[in-house]
One Martini backbone bead per residue (centre of mass of N, CA, C, O) as a GRO file, in nm:
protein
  208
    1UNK     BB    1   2.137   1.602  -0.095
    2UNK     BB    2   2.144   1.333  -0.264
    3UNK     BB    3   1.971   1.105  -0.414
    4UNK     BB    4   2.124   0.860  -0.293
    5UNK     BB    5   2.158   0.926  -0.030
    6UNK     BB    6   1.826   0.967   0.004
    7UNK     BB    7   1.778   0.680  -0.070
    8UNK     BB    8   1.951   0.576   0.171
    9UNK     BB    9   1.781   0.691   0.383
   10UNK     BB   10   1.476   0.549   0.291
   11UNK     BB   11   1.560   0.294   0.356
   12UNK     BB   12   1.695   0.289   0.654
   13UNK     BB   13   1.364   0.412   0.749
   14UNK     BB   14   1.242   0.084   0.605
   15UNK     BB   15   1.363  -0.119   0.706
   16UNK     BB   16   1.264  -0.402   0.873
   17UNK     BB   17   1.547  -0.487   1.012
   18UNK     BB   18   1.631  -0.240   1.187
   19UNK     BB   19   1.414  -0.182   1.409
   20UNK     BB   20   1.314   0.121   1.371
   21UNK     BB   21   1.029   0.347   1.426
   22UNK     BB   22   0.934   0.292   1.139
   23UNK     BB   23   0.936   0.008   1.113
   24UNK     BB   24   0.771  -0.046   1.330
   25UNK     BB   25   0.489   0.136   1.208
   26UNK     BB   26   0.472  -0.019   0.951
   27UNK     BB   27   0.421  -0.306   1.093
   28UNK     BB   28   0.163  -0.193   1.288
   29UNK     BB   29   0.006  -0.111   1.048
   30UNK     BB   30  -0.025  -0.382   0.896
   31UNK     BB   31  -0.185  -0.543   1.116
   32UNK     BB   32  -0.405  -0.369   1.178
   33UNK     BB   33  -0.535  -0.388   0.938
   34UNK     BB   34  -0.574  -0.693   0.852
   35UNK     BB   35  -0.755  -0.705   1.140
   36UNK     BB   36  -0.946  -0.498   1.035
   37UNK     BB   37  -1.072  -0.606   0.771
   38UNK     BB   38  -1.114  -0.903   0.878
   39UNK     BB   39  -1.392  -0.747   1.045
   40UNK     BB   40  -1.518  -0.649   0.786
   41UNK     BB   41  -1.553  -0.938   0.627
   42UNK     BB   42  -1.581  -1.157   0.833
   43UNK     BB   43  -1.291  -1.275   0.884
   44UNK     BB   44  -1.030  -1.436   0.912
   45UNK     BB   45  -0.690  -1.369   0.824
   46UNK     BB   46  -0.632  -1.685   0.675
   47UNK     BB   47  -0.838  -1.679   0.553
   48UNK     BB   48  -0.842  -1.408   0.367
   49UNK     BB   49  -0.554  -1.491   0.259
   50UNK     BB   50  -0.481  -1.795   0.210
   51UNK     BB   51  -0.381  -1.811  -0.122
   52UNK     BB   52  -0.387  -1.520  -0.246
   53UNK     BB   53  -0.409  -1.308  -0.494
   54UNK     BB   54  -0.172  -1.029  -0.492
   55UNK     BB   55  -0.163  -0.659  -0.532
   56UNK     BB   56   0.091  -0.404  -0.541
   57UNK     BB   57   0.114  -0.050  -0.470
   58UNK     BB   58   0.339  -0.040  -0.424
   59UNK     BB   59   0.646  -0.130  -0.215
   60UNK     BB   60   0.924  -0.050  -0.214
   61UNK     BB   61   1.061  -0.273   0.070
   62UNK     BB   62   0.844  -0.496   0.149
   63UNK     BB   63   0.646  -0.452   0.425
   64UNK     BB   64   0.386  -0.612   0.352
   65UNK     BB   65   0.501  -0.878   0.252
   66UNK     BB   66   0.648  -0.926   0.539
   67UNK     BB   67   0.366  -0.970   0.701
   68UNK     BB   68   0.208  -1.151   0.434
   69UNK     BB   69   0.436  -1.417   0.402
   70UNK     BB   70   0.298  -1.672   0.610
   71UNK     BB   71  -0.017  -1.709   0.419
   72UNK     BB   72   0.093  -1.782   0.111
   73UNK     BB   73   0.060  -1.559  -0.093
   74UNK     BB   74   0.044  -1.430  -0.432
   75UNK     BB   75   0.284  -1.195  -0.496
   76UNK     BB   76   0.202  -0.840  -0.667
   77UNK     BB   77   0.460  -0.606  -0.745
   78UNK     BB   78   0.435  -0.247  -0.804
   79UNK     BB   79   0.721  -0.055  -0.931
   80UNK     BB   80   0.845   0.275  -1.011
   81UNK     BB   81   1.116   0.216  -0.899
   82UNK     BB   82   1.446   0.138  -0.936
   83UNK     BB   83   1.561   0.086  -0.652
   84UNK     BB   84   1.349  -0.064  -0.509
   85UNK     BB   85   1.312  -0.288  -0.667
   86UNK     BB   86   1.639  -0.406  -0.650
   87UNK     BB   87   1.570  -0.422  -0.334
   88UNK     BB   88   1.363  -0.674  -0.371
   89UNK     BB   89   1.519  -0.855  -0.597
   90UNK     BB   90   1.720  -0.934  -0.338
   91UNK     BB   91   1.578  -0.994  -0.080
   92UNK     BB   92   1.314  -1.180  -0.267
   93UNK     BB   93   1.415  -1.364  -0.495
   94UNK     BB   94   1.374  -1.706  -0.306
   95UNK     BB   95   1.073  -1.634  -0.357
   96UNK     BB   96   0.803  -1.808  -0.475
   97UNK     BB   97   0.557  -1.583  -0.406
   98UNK     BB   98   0.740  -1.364  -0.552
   99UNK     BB   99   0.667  -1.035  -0.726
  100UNK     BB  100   0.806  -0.788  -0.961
  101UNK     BB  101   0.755  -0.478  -1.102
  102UNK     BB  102   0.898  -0.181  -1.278
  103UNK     BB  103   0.620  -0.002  -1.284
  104UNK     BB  104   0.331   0.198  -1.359
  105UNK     BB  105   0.003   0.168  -1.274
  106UNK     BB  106  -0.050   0.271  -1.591
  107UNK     BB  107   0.144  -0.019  -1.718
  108UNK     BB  108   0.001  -0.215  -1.637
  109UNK     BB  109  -0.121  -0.553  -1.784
  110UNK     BB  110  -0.332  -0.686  -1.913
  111UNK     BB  111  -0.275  -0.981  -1.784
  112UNK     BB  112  -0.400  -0.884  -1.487
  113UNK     BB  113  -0.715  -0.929  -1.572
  114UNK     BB  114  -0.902  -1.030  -1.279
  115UNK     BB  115  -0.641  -1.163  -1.086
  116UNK     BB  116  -0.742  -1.059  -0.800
  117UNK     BB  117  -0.835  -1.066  -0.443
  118UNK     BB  118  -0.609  -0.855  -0.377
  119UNK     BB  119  -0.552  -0.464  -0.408
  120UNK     BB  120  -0.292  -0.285  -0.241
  121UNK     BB  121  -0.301   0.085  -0.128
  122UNK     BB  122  -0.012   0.183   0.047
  123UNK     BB  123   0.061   0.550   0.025
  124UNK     BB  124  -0.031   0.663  -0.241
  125UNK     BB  125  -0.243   0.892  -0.330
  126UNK     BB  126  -0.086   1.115  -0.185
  127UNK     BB  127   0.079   1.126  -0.506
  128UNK     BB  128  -0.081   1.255  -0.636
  129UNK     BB  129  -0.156   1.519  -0.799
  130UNK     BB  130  -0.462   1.506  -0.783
  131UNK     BB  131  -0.774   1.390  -0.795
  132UNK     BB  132  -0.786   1.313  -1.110
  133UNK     BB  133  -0.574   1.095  -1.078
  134UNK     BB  134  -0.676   0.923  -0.825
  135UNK     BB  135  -0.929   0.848  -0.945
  136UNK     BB  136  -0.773   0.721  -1.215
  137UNK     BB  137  -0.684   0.501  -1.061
  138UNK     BB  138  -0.923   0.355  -0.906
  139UNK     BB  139  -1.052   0.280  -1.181
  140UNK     BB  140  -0.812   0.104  -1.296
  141UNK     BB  141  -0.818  -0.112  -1.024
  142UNK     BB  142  -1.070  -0.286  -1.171
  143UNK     BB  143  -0.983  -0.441  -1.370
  144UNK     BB  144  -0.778  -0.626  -1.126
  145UNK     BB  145  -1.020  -0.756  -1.015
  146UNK     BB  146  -1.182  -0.990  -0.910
  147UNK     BB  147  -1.437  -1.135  -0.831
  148UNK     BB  148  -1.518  -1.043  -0.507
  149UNK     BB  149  -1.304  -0.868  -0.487
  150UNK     BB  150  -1.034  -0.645  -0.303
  151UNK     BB  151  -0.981  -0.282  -0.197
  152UNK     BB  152  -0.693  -0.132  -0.020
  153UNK     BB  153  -0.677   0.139   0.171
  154UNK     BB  154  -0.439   0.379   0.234
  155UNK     BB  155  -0.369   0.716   0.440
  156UNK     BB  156  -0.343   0.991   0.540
  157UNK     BB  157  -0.485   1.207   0.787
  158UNK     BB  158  -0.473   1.528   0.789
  159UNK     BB  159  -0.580   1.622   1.052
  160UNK     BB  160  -0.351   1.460   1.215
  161UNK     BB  161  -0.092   1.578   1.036
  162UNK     BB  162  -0.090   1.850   0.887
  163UNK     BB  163   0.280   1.942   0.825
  164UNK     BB  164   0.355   1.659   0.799
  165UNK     BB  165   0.254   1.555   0.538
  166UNK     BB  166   0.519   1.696   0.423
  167UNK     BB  167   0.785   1.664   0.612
  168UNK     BB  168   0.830   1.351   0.580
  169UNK     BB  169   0.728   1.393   0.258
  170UNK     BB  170   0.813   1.570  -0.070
  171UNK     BB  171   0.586   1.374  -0.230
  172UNK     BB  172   0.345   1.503  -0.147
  173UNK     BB  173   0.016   1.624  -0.288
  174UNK     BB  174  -0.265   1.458  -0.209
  175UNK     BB  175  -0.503   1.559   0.001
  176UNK     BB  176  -0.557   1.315   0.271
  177UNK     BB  177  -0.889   1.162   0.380
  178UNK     BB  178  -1.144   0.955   0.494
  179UNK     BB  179  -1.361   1.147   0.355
  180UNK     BB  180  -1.236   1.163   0.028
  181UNK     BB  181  -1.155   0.912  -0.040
  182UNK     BB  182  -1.436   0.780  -0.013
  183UNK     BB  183  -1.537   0.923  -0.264
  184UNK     BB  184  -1.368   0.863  -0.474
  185UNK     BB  185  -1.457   0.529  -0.430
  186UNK     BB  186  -1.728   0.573  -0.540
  187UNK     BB  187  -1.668   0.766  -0.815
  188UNK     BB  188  -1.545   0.458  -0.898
  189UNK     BB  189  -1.725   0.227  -0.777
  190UNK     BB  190  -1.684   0.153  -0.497
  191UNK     BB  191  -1.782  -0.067  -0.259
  192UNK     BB  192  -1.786   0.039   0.118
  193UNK     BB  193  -1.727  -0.197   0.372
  194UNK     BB  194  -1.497  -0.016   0.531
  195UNK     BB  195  -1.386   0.246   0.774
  196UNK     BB  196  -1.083   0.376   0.955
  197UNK     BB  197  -0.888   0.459   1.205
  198UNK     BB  198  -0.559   0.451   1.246
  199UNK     BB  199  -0.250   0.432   1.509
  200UNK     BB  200   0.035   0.237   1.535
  201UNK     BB  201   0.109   0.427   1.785
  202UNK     BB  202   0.184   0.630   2.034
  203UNK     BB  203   0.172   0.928   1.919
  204UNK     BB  204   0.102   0.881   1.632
  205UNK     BB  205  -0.066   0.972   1.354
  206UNK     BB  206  -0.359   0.910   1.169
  207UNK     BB  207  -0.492   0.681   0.970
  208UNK     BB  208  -0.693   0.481   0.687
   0.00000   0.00000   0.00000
């Protein structure tokens, strides 16, 4: 299979309007966040979220955007694919509470620093190379929080997924689950309001 063909495999399994079982797991993972967050900071989500400025590490093909545009936040996504941006780019061009830049993590501009109220990283960790990596990141991402606001993980729970870690996606490399993040965002100086397994669907592994 070429990359081209791989991007199209992975569009088509990602995309929230074909409504395949992806896409539900994905939407169904998304509001259950929410939910959960929700209760983690004792807020309903529309106080949580409406009217805040989000930045997404990782955006993919919007499928977080589209779960929490009804809420009217101000969306920043850095997104270092480029085939994934410009599918952002078309899809979401004339949502004016979208944005969204082609860069990666490490690469995000000054201008961004202390900027936003809830910055999510969801099922990136999980790419870093290394613990090394994934630690320097959750570091760097203390830069661009206002004061007050909150950093949002997701990511496989390997105990819960096993071979599947890998057989999923060929781009996992460091293995993530609830209680290494925990450590790692503590280790980076991140004070944990509180962290639990989320399960998508019925019979789909559990994500932290």
């Amino acid at each position: 299979m070429s990359n081209k063909e791989l991007f199209r495999y992975k569009i088509h399994a990602h995309s929230y309007e074909l409504g395949n079982r992806a896409s539900k797991l994905h939407k169904n993972l998304n509001l259950r966040l929410i939910k959960h967050v929700s209760k983690m900071v004792d807020q309903p989500s529309n106080q949580f979220l409406e009217g805040r400025k989000l930045l997404e590490i990782g955006t993919e093909v919007g499928l977080l955007y589209i779960t929490l545009r009804e809420f009217e936040c101000k969306y920043q996504g850095v997104e270092p694919s480029t085939e994934m941006f410009e599918y952002c780019k078309q899809n979401f061009s004339n949502d004016s509470n979208f944005d969204i830049q082609n860069i990666r993590l490490e690469e995000i501009p000054n201008e961004y620093r202390a900027k936003f109220d809830i910055v999510f990283m969801v099922h990136v960790l999980e790419h870093a190379n290394d613990s090394y990596m994934a630690l320097a990141w959750l570091e760097r991402l203390k830069e661009f929080v206002a004061q007050g606001g909150y950093l949002i993980v997701t990511g496989p729970h390997f105990p819960s997924y096993g071979s599947k870690f890998w057989d999923i996606d060929y781009s996992h490399n460091y293995v993530t689950n609830r209680n290494n993040s925990c450590q790692l965002l503590q280790e980076a100086g991140w004070k944990i309001v509180g962290s639990r397994l989320v399960v998508g669907l019925p019979g789909e592994a559990a994500h932290y």
